[in-house]
Phi, psi and omega in degrees: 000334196262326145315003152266011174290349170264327135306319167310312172299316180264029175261350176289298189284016191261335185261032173237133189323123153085025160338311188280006231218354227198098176266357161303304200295333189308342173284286185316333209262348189251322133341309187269329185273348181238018189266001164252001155299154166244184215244351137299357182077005158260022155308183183213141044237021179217043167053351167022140164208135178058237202281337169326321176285112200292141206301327174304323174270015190254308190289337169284338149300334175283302192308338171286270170345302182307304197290322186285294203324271137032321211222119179314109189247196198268333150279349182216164166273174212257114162277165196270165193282024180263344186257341189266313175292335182263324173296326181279330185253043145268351204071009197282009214217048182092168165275124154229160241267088176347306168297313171301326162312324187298311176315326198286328181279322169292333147236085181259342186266341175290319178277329147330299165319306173307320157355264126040250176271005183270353179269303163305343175268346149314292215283327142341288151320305176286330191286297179327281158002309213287130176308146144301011181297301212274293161009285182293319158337300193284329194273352165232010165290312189274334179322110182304146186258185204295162171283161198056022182278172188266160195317121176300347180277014187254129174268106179234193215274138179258316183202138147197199218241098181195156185243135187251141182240124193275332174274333163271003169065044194195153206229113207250089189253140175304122165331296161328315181296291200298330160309321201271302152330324196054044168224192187278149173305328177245135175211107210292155161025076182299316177329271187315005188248146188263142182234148160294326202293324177245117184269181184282339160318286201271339155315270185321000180243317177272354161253008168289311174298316165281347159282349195279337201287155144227189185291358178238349177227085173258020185262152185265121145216125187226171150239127190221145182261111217228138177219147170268070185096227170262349181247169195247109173275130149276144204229138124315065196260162159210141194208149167248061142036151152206144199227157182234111184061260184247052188204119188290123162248329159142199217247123181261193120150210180203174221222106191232147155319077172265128159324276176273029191279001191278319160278351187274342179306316179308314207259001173244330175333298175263145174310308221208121203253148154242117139223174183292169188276331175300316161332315194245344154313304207272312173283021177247346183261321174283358185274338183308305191322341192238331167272129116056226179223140169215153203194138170312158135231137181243096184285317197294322156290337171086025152270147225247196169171164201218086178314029189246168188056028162063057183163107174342101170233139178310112154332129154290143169104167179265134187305003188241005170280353191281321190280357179071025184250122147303334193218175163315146192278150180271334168230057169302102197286331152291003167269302189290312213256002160285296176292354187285308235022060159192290145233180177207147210218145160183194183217103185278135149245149153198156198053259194254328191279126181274162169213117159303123184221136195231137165235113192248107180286141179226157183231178203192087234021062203063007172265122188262128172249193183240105181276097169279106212253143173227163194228118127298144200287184177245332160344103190273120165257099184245118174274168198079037219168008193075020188300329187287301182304321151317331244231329191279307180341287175316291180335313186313308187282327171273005172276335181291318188293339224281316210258046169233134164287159190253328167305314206238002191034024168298165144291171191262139175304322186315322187278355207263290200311334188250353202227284202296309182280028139274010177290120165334301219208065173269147178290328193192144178204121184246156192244123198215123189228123183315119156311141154051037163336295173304303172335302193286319169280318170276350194270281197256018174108123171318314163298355152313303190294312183290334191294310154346297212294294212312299183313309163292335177292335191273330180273351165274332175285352159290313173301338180259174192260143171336318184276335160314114217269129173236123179244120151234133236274335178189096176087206168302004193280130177230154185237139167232116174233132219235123166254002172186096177212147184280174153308295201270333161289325153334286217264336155319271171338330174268328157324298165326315179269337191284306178288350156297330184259294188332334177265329162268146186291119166289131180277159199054025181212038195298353127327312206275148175243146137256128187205154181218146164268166205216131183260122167227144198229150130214176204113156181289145180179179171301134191289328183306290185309313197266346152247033165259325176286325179287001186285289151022269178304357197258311151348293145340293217295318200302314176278358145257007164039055190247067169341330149212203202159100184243160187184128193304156179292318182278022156254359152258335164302000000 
């Protein structure tokens, strides 16, 4: 079935106006229809041999075979062209027209190059992408640290882990922590409990923040100033909310020790930094201490500039000579933190080396520059080998851990917030939320519960098809989004997952029954609206002790 995409395509191009009239389609049309013959007759879709192939469908066949062999599909890695080239004039890849195999060898180093450079406009493409996230990530797991820290033998508390339960009025703290803390793992009406760890400034502020949360936006992120002993920490927290439908149950997450959140503090806080020239003189010599390289920019002159000799001085040369470019960078990240007026993240390579770059508008004496910090990565890269593309992987991979719940290996609400609700136009959207929840954590226990959640996360990913967005959305709640499904599969498939988590068992809990009720909308439409409405239906469902409940969009306006 799938050797027929090459008839199909070119019966296709027979129907576009004045086809016979038109020596272009006629290329094309010879092309689309012969570009998997071989030159031995053993192609398709009509066995062709030798010079029968028209030369256009003979050079485009090569050219094809290079580029998938090249190019990363969903069954294989990508071969580098030194392997792509032995392969084809070897033959794993068909028989071809000798004489073209020789052209093909003879520009082997243009293909390579063209490689190359299609590789670098990959990695562009992804780099654009990229979160700021992954930027800071890299830059304070590898940063060398400040200079003048204070004595390593004072042990202070690094990370934890803990859950607050709203019906027992108690806070569950990771063993390591509260040793290092020196207080109980559990702590009953924590509001009454005096703690050194937390002042009263960041109670209120993180329970302004948890109040600020519901059951469709339940997550949490701060940064809080924090002390330990004598000393005083910036901290990382990030925590979600948990809920049994619309009912605050209470708060999971964790707490990390960051180093260097004190300097990313200067430089991400404010939209916009002012200073004196003495002001940013000093603050450019302590940053030196962690960066690289750090430097003025003028995007508009493509100039570089220097806080010394009680005066702003111009580099010689153009600011993208440092990158090794002949001309302006095509995505200038002192452009974007101009016009932000504010910050802009990205990851430049050149030659073997990677570089973290964080760029902050910034005045100077009221004059606006772009304060450019630059970091090499640590990465080991050997190019010429796909080293870059590896190098993507990893991106790839830390975007999947970035945007995965780690409980339910669902997406993550983060994928919901950064990716999924600008989709236009989705077809079906289901809203699905785990029965009896609460029940089940009070009766046998959080790990019950978790145990729950994963086991429904799992009998719903046996029912969807890979391209199918499964999400979770907040607590027990899980989201479905169908961007090309008919209606009655649709509503067939929630049936299906609804009797599917009923048939499954939790494991060390073969006692426990599971069911979930399910909101399902279809028709076209924005992913917000269709899951407000189907959040709606689930709702329905509930007070009506109905297990799903679908409905066309206009039948619920």
């Amino acid at each position: 079935m799938v050797k027929q995409h090459s008839l199909i395509g070119a019966e296709m191009l027979k129907t576009v106006p004045n086809y016979n009239n038109n020596d272009l389609l006629e290329y094309a049309y010879q092309i689309c229809r012969w570009h998997h013959e071989r030159y031995d007759g053993h192609g398709y879709p009509d066995g062709l041999v030798g010079d029968q192939i028209p030369i256009s469908a003979q050079v485009v066949s090569i050219a094809d075979v290079y580029d998938a062999l090249t190019s990363e599909r969903c069954y294989k890695k990508a071969y580098s062209h030194g392997q792509a080239m032995k392969m084809i004039i070897d033959g794993q890849c068909g028989v071809f027209n000798p004489l073209l195999l020789e052209c093909l060898y003879d520009i082997s180093e243009e293909m390579k190059a063209s490689l190359f450079e299609n590789e670098n406009y990959a990695d562009q493409a992804v780099v654009s992408k990229m979160t700021d996230e992954l930027v800071i990530k890299q830059f304070r797991s590898e940063m060398p640290k400040e200079k003048n820290n204070e004595s390593q033998n004072i042990k202070t508390f690094e990370e934890m882990t803990f859950e607050y339960d709203a019906f027992k009025d108690a806070v569950y703290i990771s063993s390591q922590a509260a040793k290092d803390l020196g207080i109980d793992e559990i702590i009953y009406h924590p509001i009454n409990y005096e703690s050194s760890f937390f002042n009263k400034s960041t109670m209120k502020l993180l329970k302004d923040k948890i109040k600020e949360t519901t059951h469709l936006n339940p997550e949490v992120d701060l940064k809080i100033y924090a002390q330990t002993g004598k000393q005083k920490q910036w901290y990382h927290l990030q925590a979600s909310t948990r809920w049994n439908g619309s009912v605050y149950k209470g708060v999971v997450g964790k707490l990390v020790k960051d180093n260097n959140i004190q300097i990313m503090h200067n430089i991400q806080e404010n939209s916009s930094l002012k200073y004196t020239y003495t002001e940013i003189k000093d603050f450019i010599e302590h940053l030196k201490d962690v960066f690289m390289v750090v430097r003025l920019i003028d995007f508009q002159k493509h100039q570089s500039a220097k806080a010394e000799n009680d005066q702003i001085e111009i580099i010689e040369g153009n600011c993208y000579d440092y990158w090794k470019r002949k001309d302006v960078c095509v995505n200038c990240i002192s452009k974007q933190a101009y016009i932000r007026k504010g910050q802009a993240f990205k990851l430049e390579f050149v030659d073997y080396d990677i570089y973290a770059i964080i760029a902050q508008y910034v005045e100077v004496d009221e004059r606006p520059w772009v304060l450019e910090l630059v970091y090499k990565t640590k990465e080991d890269i050997i190019l010429g080998a796909h080293g870059k593309t590896r190098f993507l992987e990893d991106i790839v991979t830390y975007n999947k851990e970035y945007y995965t719940d780690v409980l339910t290996n669902a997406y993550s609400r983060r994928y919901y917030e950064e990716y999924v609700q600008y989709i236009n136009d989705v077809l079906a959207v289901a809203m699905i939320d785990a029965d009896n929840f609460k029940e089940i954590n009070d009766q046998y226990g959080h790990n019950a519960g978790d145990q729950a959640i994963k086991a429904v996360s799992k009998a719903i990913q046996s029912c969807i098809r890979s391209d199918d967005i499964f999400i979770r959305y907040g607590g027990d709640e899980f989201l479905l989004v169908f961007q090309d499904i008919h209606y009655n599969t649709f509503t067939t498939r929630l049936y299906q997952i609804s009797e599917c988590v009923k048939q499954t068992k939790v494991d060390d809990y073969e006692d426990l029954s599971l069911s979930i009720t399910v909101g399902g909308i279809y028709g076209n439409s924005k992913v917000d609206d269709a899951i407000k409405k189907a959040d709606k239906l689930m709702y329905e469902g509930k007070k009506s002790k109905r297990s799903i409940v679908v409905k066309k969009t206009s039948e619920v306006d």
